[in-house]
N, C-alpha and C positions, 0 to 999 in steps of 0.2 A: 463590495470588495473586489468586483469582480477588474481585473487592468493592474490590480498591486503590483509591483514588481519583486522581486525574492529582497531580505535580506538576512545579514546573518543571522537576530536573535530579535522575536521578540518578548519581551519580558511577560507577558499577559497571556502568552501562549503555554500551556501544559507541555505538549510536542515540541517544541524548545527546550523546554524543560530537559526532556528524557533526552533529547539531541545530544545535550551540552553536558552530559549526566550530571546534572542538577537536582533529581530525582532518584531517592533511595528506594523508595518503595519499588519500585518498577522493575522487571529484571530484564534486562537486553540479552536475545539470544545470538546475536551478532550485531559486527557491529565493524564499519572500518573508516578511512579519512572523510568517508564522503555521505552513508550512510545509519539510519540503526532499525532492529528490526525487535518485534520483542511480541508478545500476544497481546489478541485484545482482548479488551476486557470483558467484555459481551459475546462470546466466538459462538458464529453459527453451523461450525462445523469440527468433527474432533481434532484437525490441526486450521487454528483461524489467528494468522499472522499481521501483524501492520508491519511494514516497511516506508519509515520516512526519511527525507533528506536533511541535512546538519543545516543547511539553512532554509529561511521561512521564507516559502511558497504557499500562498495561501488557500489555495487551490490547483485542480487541473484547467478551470475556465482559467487561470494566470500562464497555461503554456501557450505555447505556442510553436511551430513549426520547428525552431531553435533549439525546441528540449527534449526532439524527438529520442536523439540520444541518454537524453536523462533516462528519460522513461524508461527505456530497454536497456539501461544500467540497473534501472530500481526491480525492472522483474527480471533480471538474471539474479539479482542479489536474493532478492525473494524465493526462486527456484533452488539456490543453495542452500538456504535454510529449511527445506524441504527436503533436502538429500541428505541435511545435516539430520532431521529428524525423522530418517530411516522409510520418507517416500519416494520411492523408485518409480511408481506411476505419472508421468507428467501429463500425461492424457487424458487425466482424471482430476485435473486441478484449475481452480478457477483466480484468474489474477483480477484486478482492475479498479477502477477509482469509483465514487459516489463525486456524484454533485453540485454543487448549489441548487437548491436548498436542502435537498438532502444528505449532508453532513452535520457533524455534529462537532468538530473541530475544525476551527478552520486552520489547518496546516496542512499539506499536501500530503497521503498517506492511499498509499498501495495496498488493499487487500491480497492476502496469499490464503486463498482455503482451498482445505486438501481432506479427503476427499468430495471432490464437486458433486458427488453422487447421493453423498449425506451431509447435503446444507440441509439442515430445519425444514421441513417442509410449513411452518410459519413463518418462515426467514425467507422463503425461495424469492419473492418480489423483490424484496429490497438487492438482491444480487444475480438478477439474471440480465444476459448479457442483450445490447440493444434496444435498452428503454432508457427511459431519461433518467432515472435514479442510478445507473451502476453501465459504466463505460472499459468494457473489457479490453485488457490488454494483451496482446501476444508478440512471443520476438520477432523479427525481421525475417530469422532464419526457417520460421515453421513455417512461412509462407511457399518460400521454394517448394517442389513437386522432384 
């Protein structure tokens, strides 16, 4: 799958689904033209967020140099949901993608878990940062000194 290029829906995808809110069950904790964020279902920490985009990307190996922008739209968007749900420590939070082949959907989706310090410690592999399973993000601006 890995070179798809986005489109807007696709019909086989769950994560389309909840996009296009097509999906009752599901509850979106925000949500706006370009975004939606809502919990996972599996969450390895007491706040564990997905943040996906309204259209289908079917991966992070689908970006490219072009979406760097996306991306540090998708974890601003993710950080707000975080302030929304009464985390003030940003320093203590873990953003970033999984994968191929370690994903489980393929649609493009942003981990947000808060606090980084109480991921699972049966969970810790699957989300630590600079291994091939789980590709940490951070914004532009935490870089500056």
């Amino acid at each position: 799958m890995e070179g798809k290029t986005s489109r807007e829906f696709d019909e086989s995808c769950i994560f389309c689904h909840f996009a296009h809110n097509r999906d009752e069950e599901t509850t979106v904790l925000k949500q706006d033209k370009e975004f939606v964020c809502f919990r996972d279902i599996d969450p390895v920490a007491p706040h564990h967020y997905l943040v996906i985009p309204r259209d289908h990307i079917v991966s992070c190996k689908s970006l490219n140099r072009t979406h760097i922008d996306l991306v540090e739209r998708m974890a601003k968007f993710g950080k707000e949901v975080l302030l929304d749900q009464g985390i003030t420590d940003m320093e203590n939070v873990r953003l970033g993608f999984h994968q191929p082949p370690f994903i489980s959907v393929e649609h493009l989706h942003l981990h947000v878990l808060a606090p980084a310090s109480q991921i699972s410690t049966s969970m810790q592999y699957k989300f630590t940062p600079g291994t091939d399973r789980f590709i940490a993000v951070r914004l532009a601006n935490e870089f500056s000194s």
